[in-house]
LOTIRO-665336 format. One record per residue (C-alpha): residue number from 0; residue in one letter; chain; x, y, z. Coordinates in Angstrom, 2 decimals. Layout:
# LOTIRO-665336
k NUM r A c A x X y Y z Z
...
//
This chain:
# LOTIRO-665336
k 0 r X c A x 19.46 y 6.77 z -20.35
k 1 r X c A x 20.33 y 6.34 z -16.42
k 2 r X c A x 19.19 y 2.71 z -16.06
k 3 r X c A x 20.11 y -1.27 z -15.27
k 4 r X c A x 23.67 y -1.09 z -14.87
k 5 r X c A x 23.88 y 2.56 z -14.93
k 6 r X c A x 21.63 y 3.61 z -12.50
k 7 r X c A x 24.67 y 4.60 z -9.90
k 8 r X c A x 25.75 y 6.95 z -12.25
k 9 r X c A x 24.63 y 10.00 z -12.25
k 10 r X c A x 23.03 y 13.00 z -14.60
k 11 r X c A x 24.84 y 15.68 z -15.39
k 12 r X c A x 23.05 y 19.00 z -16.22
k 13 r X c A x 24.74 y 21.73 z -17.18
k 14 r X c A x 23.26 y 25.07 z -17.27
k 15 r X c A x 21.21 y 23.86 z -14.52
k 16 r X c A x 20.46 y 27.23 z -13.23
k 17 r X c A x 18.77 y 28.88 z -16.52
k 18 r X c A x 15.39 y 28.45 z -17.85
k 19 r X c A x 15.92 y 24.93 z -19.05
k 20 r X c A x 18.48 y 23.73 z -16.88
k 21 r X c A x 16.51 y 24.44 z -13.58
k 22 r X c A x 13.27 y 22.62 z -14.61
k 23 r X c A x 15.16 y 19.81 z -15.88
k 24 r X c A x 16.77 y 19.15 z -12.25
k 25 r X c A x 13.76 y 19.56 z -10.61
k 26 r X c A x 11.70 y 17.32 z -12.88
k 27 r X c A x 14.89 y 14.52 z -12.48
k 28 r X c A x 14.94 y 15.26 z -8.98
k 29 r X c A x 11.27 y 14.55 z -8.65
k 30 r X c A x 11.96 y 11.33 z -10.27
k 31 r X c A x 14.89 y 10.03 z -7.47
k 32 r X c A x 17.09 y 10.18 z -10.28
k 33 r X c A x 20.85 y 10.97 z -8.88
k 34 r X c A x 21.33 y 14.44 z -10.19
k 35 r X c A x 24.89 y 16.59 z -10.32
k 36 r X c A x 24.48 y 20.24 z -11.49
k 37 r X c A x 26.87 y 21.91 z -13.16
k 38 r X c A x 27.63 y 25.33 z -13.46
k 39 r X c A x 30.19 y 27.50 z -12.15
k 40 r X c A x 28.33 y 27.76 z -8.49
k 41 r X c A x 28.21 y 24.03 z -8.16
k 42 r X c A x 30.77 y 21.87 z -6.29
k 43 r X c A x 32.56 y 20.50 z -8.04
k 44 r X c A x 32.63 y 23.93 z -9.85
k 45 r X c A x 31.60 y 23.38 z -13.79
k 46 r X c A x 32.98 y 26.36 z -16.43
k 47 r X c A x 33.20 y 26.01 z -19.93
k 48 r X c A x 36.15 y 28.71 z -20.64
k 49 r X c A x 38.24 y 26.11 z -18.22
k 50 r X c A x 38.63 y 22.64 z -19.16
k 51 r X c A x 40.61 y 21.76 z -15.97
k 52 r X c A x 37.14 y 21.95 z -14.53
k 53 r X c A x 35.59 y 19.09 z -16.70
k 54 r X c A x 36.89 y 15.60 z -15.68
k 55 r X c A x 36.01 y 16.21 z -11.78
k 56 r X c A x 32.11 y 17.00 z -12.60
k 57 r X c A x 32.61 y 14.19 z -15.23
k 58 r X c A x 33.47 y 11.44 z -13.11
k 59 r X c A x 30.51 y 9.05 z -12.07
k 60 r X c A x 28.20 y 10.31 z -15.05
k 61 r X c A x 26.42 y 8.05 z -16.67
k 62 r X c A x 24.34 y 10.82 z -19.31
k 63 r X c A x 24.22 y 14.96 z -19.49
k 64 r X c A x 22.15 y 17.47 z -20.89
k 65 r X c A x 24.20 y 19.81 z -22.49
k 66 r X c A x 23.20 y 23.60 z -22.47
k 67 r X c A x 26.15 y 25.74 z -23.78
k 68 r X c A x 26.57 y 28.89 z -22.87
k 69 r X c A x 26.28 y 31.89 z -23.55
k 70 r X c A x 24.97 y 30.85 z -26.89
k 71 r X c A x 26.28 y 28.22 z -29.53
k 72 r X c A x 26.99 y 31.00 z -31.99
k 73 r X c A x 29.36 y 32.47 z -30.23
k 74 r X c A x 32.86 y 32.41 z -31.57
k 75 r X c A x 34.78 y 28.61 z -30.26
k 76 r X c A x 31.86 y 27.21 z -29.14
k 77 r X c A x 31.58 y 24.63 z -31.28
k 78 r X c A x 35.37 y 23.67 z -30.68
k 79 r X c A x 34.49 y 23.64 z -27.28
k 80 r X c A x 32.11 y 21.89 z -27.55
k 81 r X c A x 33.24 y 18.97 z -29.41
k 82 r X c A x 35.95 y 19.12 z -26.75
k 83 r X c A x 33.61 y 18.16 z -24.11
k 84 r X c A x 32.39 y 15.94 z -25.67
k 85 r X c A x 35.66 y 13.91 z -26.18
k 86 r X c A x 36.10 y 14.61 z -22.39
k 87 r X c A x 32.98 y 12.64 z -21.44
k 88 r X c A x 33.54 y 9.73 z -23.70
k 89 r X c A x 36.72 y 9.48 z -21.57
k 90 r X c A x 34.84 y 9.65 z -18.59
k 91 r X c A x 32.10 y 6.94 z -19.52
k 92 r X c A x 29.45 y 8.76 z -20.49
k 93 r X c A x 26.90 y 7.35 z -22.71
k 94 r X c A x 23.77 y 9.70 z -23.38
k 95 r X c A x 24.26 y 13.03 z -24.25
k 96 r X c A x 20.66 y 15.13 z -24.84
k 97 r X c A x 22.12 y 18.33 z -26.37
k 98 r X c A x 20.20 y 21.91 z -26.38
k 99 r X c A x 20.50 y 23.21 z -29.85
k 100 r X c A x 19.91 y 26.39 z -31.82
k 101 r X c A x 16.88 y 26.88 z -34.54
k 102 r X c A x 17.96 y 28.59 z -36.95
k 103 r X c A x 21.93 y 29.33 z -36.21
k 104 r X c A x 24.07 y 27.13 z -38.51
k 105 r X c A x 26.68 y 27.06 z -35.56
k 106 r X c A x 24.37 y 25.16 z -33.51
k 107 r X c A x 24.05 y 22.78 z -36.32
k 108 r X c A x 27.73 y 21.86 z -36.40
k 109 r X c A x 27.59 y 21.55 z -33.10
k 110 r X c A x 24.99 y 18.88 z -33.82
k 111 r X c A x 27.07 y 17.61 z -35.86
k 112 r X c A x 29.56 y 17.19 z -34.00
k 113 r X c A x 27.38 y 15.00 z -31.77
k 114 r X c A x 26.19 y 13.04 z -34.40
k 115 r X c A x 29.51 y 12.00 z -35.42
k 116 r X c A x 30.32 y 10.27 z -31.66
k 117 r X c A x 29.03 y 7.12 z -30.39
k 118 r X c A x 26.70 y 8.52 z -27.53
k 119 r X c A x 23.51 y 7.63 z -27.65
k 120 r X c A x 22.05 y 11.04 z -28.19
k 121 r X c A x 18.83 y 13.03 z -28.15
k 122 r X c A x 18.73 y 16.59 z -29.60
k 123 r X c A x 15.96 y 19.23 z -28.98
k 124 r X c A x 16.59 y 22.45 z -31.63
k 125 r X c A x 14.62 y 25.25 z -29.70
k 126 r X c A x 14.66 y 28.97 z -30.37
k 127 r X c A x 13.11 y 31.52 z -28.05
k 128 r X c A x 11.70 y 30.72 z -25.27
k 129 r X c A x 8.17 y 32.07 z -23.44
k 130 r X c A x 10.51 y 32.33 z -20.38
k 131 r X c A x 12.16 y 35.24 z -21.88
k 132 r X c A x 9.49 y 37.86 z -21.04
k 133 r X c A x 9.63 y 36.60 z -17.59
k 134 r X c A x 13.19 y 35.11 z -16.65
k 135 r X c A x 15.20 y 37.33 z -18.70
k 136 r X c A x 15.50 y 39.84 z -21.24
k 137 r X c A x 12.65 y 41.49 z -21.68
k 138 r X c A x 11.55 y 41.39 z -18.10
k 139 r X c A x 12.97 y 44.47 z -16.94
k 140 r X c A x 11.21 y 46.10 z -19.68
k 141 r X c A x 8.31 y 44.99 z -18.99
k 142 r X c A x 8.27 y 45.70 z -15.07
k 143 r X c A x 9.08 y 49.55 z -16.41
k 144 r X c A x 6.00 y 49.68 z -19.17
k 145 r X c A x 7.87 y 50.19 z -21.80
k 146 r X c A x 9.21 y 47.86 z -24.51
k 147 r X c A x 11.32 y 49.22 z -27.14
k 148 r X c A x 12.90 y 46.33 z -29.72
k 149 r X c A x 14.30 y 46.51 z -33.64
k 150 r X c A x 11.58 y 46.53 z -36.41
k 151 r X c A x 13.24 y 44.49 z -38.05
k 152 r X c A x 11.71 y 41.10 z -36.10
k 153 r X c A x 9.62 y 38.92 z -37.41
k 154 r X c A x 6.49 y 36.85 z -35.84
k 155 r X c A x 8.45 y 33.80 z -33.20
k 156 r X c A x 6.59 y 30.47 z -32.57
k 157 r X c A x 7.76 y 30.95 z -29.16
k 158 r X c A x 8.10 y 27.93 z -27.59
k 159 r X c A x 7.62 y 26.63 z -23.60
k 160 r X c A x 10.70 y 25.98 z -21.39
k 161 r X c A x 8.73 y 23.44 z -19.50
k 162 r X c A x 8.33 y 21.24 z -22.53
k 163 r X c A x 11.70 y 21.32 z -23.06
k 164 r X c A x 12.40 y 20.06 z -20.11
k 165 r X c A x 9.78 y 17.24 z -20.18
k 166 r X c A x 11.42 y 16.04 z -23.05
k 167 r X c A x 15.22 y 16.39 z -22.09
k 168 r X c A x 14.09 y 14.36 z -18.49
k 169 r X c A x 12.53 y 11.80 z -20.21
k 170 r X c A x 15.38 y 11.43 z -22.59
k 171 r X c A x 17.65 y 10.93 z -20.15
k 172 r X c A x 15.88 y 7.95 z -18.02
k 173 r X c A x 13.67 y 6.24 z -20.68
k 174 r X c A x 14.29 y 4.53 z -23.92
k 175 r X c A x 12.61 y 5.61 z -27.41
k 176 r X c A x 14.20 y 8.95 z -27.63
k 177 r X c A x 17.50 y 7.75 z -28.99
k 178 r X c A x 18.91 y 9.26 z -32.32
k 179 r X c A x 16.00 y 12.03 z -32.13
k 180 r X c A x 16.47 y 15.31 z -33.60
k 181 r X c A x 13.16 y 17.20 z -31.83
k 182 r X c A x 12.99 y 20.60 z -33.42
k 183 r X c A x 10.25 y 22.40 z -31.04
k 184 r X c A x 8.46 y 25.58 z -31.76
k 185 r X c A x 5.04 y 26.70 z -29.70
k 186 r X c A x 1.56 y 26.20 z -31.52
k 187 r X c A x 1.73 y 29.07 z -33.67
k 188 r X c A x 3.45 y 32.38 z -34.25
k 189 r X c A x 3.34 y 35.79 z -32.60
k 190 r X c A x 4.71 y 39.03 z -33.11
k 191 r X c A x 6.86 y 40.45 z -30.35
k 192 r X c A x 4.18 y 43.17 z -30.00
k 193 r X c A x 1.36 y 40.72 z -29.42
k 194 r X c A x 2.81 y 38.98 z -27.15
k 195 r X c A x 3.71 y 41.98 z -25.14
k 196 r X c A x -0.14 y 42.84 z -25.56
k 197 r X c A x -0.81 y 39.79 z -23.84
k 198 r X c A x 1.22 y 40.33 z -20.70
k 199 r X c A x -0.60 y 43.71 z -20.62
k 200 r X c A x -3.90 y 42.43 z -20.87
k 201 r X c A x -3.08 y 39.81 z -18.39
k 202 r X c A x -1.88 y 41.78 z -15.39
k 203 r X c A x -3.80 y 44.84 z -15.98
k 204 r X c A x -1.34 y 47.13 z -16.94
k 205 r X c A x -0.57 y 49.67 z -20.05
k 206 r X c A x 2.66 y 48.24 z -21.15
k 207 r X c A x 3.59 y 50.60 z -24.26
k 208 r X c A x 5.68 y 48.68 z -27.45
k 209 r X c A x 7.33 y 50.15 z -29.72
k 210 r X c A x 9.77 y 49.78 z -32.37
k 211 r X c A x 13.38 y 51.21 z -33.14
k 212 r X c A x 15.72 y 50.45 z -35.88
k 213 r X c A x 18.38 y 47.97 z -35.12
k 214 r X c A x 21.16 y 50.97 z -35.22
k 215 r X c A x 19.20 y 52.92 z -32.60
k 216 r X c A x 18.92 y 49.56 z -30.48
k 217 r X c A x 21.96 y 48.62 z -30.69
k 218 r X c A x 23.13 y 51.55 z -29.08
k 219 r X c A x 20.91 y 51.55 z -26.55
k 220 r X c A x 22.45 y 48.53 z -25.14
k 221 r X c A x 25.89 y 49.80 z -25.55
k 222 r X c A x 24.49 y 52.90 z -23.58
k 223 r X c A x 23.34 y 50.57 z -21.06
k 224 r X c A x 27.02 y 49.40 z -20.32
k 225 r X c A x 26.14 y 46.15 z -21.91
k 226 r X c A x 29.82 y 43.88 z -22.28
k 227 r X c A x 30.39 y 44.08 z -26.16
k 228 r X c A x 30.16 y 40.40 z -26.35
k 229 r X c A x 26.63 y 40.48 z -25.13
k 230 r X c A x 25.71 y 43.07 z -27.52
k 231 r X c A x 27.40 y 41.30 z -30.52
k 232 r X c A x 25.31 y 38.50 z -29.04
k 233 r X c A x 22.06 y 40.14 z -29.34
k 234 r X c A x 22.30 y 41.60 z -32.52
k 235 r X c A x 23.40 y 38.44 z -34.29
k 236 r X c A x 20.23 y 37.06 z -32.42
k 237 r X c A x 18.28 y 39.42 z -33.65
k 238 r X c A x 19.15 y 40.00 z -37.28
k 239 r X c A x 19.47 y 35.55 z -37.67
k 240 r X c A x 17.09 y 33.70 z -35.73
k 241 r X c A x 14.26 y 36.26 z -36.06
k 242 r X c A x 14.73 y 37.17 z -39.86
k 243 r X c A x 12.01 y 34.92 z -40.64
k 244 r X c A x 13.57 y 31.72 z -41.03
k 245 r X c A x 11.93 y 30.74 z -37.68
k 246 r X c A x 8.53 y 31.53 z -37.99
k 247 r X c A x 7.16 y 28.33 z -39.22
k 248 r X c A x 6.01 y 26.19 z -36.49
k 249 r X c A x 7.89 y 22.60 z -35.94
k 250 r X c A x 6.17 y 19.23 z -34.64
k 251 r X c A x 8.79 y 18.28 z -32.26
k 252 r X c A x 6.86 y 18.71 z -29.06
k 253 r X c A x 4.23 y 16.24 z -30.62
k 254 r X c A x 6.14 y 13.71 z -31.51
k 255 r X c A x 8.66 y 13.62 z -28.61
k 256 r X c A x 5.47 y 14.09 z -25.96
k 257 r X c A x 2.83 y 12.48 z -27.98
k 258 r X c A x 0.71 y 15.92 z -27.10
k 259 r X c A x 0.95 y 19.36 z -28.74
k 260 r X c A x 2.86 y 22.31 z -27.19
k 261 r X c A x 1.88 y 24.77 z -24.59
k 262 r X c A x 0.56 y 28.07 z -25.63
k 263 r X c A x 1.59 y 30.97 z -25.04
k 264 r X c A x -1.57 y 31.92 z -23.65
k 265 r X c A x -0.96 y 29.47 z -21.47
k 266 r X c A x 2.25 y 30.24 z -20.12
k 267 r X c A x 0.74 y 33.62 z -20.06
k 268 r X c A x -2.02 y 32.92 z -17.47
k 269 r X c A x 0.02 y 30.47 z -15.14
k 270 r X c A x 3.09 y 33.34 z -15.34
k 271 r X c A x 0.40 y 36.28 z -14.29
k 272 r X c A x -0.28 y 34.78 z -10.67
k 273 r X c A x 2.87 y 34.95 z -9.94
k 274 r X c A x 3.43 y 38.64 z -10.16
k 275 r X c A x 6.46 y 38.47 z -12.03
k 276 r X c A x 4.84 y 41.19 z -14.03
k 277 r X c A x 4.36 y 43.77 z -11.37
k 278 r X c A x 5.40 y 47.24 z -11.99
k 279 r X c A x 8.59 y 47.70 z -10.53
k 280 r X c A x 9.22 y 50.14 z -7.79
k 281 r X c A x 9.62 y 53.72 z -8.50
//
């Protein structure tokens, strides 16, 4: 935590423009906590495939939140990862509040790779996010009325990115969340289908689903120019996280918040009045 003697030092988040990152520098923010983002935008500029970048957006940090991208399955990433986190022992960090990976047994090494340091560290295991129908992935889809994915996915407690983020800011500026591993999942479990029978109940529209086998999707996203890397990315996604091993729900949210976890029909009606799921323009 950011306190006493280290409350000139500043927090580190990295990934702070996706879904987690964002919230979690506005909530800190919000607080008058001293905040530096990092990502490859920033200045000083953060990037993870350059290590010369590290020690600049390192110095003056007292803890980070650690979102690795693109994913910690990917191959190296847990090298790299264990890399940074030598860099900011160097550098004098002391809390570390790492985003991990339900379900991918990379993003457990990578855990424990943090657990073998001597930061004081928080870890939230998270899978997929609500934000994904609206930030991300699916969105495009959706805009168009049509939602094709494998049939091959099972039912996803999806889980809120705005509880993440209440948990990683309070992790990082208040005691009791030391040595926590918070593995958070949504209230219950939905099918990719019913949740994209939500969004079409909720803003009015027909937005068709159907499903495809993972052969025929996969080349759909190579047809769509997609880098190879992203593909692999997806697929693994697809066929590891959402096998099954996911579905049951987790109690992380509770216990790190003391409250259970947003719904999806939640996110669902807040998301609608935005119009983020207006048709897009012919």
């Amino acid at each position: 935590m950011v306190n006493g003697s280290e409350g000139a030092r500043q927090i580190l988040v990295l990934g702070a423009n996706g879904k987690t990152g964002s919230r979690i520098v506005e909530r800190l923010r919000a607080g008058g906590n001293a905040v530096r983002v990092g990502s490859r935008s920033a200045s000083p500029r953060f990037d993870w495939d350059d290590r010369s970048t590290w020690p600049e957006v390192l110095e003056g940090v007292g803890a980070a939140y650690v979102a690795y991208q693109p994913d910690l399955c990917v191959p190296g990433a847990v090298d790299t990862i264990t890399a940074f986190f030598d860099s900011a022992a160097k550098a004098g960090v002391r809390k570390i509040v790492l985003l991990s990976g339900r379900g991918e047994p990379e993003a457990q090494e990578a855990e424990k790779a943090l657990k073998a340091t001597a930061f004081d560290w928080t870890i939230i295991r998270a899978s997929w996010f609500f934000q994904n129908f609206s930030e991300s992935f699916f969105l495009d889809e959706i805009r168009a009325g049509q939602v094709a994915l494998p049939d091959s996915l099972a039912a996803e407690p999806f889980v809120d990115a705005e509880d993440i983020a209440e948990i990683a800011t309070l992790a990082l500026t208040t005691e009791g969340h030391s040595g926590e591993l918070y593995e958070v999942t949504g209230p219950k479990a939905i099918t990719f289908a019913e949740a994209v029978a939500a969004i079409s109940r909720a803003s009015g529209r027909e937005i068709q689903f159907q499903t495809v086998s993972m052969d025929v999707y996969r080349q759909a996203l190579v047809d769509a120019k997609l880098p190879t890397e992203l593909v692999d990315l997806v697929v693994y996604l697809f066929t590891t996280v959402l096998d099954g091993r996911n579905t049951p729900v987790a109690n992380g949210v509770q216990r790190a918040l003391g409250r259970g976890p947003k719904s999806f029909s939640e996110y669902v009606d807040r998301t609608v009045k935005t119009g983020t799921w207006a048709a897009a323009a012919q």
